[in-house]
Legacy VTK file of the C-alpha trace (Angstrom):
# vtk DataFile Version 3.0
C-alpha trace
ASCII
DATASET POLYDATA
POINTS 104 float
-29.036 23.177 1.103
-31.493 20.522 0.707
-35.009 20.947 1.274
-37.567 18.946 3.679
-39.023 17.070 0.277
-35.670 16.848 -1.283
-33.890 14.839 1.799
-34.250 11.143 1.394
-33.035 9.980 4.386
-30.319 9.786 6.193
-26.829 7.056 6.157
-24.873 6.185 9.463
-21.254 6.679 9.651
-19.383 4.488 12.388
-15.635 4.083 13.184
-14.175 0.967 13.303
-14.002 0.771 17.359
-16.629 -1.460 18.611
-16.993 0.810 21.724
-17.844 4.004 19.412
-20.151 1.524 17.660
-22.019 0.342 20.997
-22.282 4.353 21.986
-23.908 5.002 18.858
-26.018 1.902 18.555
-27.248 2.375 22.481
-28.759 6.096 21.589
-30.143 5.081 18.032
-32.053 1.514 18.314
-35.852 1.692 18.103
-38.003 0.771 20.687
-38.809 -3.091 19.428
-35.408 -3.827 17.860
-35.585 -7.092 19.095
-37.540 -7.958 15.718
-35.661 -7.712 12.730
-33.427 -5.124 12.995
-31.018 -3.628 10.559
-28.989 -0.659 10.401
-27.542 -0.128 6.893
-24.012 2.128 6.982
-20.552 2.670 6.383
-17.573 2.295 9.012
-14.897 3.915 8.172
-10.790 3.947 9.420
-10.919 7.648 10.852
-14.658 8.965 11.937
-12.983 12.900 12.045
-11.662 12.472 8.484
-14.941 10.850 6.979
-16.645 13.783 8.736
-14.499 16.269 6.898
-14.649 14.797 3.457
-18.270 14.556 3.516
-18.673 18.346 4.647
-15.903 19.588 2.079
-18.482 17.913 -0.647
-20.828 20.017 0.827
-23.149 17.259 2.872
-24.962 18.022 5.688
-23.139 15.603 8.204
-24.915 15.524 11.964
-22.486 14.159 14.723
-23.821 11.891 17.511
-21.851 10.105 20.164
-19.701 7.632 19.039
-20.711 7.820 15.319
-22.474 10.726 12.566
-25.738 10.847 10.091
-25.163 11.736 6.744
-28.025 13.952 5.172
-29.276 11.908 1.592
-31.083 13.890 -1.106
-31.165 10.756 -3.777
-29.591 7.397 -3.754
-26.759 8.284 -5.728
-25.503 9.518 -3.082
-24.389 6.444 -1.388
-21.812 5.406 -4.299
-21.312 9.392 -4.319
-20.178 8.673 -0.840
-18.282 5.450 -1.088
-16.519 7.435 -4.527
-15.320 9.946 -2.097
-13.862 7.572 0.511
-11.817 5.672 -2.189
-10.754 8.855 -3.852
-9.323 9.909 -0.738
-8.042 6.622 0.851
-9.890 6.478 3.129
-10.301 2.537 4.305
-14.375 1.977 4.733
-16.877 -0.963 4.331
-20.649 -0.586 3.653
-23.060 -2.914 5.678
-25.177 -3.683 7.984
-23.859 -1.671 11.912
-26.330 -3.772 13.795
-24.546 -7.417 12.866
-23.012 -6.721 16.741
-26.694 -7.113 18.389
-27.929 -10.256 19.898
-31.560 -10.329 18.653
-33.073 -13.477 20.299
LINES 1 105
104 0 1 2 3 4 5 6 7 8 9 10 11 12 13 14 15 16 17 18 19 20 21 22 23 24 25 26 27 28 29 30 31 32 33 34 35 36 37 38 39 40 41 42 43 44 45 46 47 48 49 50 51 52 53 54 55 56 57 58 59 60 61 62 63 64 65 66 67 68 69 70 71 72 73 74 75 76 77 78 79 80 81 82 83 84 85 86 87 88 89 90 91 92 93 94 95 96 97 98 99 100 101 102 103
């Protein structure tokens, strides 16, 4: 278990459905994301399964509505992550979740 100066941050995980994604996005935005926003993450084919891979590797995965927060100790992790997913065929694409915003 990772410590309070060993976590990094954390990575969001979002299904493919747009209406998970707007869920997730309407709980998480910051107060002024009207200025440059962006929310770096993967989606993924099948939130449950992404969820269970990551916790079978032994991350600390929290689940929100419509989407989840991976716990990061380093930033290996991410390709540890995106390893994972293609070892296990599991369809995924890392980005930015936020491209679905209108930010006039």
């Amino acid at each position: 278990m990772a410590t309070k100066e060993s976590v990094l941050g954390y990575i969001t995980i979002l299904p493919e459905e747009l209406a998970c994604q707007e869920d997730y996005l309407a709980n998480h935005l910051p107060t002024r994301y009207m200025e440059d926003f962006t929310l770096l993450g993967f989606t993924v084919s099948v939130l449950s399964r992404a969820v269970d891979l990551l916790e079978n590797a032994g991350y600390t995965v929290i689940c929100w509505d419509g989407g989840a927060q991976v716990q990061l100790e380093s930033a290996v992790d991410l390709r540890n992550i995106q390893t994972l997913f293609v070892a296990n065929n599991l369809p995924h694409q890392y980005g930015d979740l936020a491209n679905t915003i209108y930010q006039a």
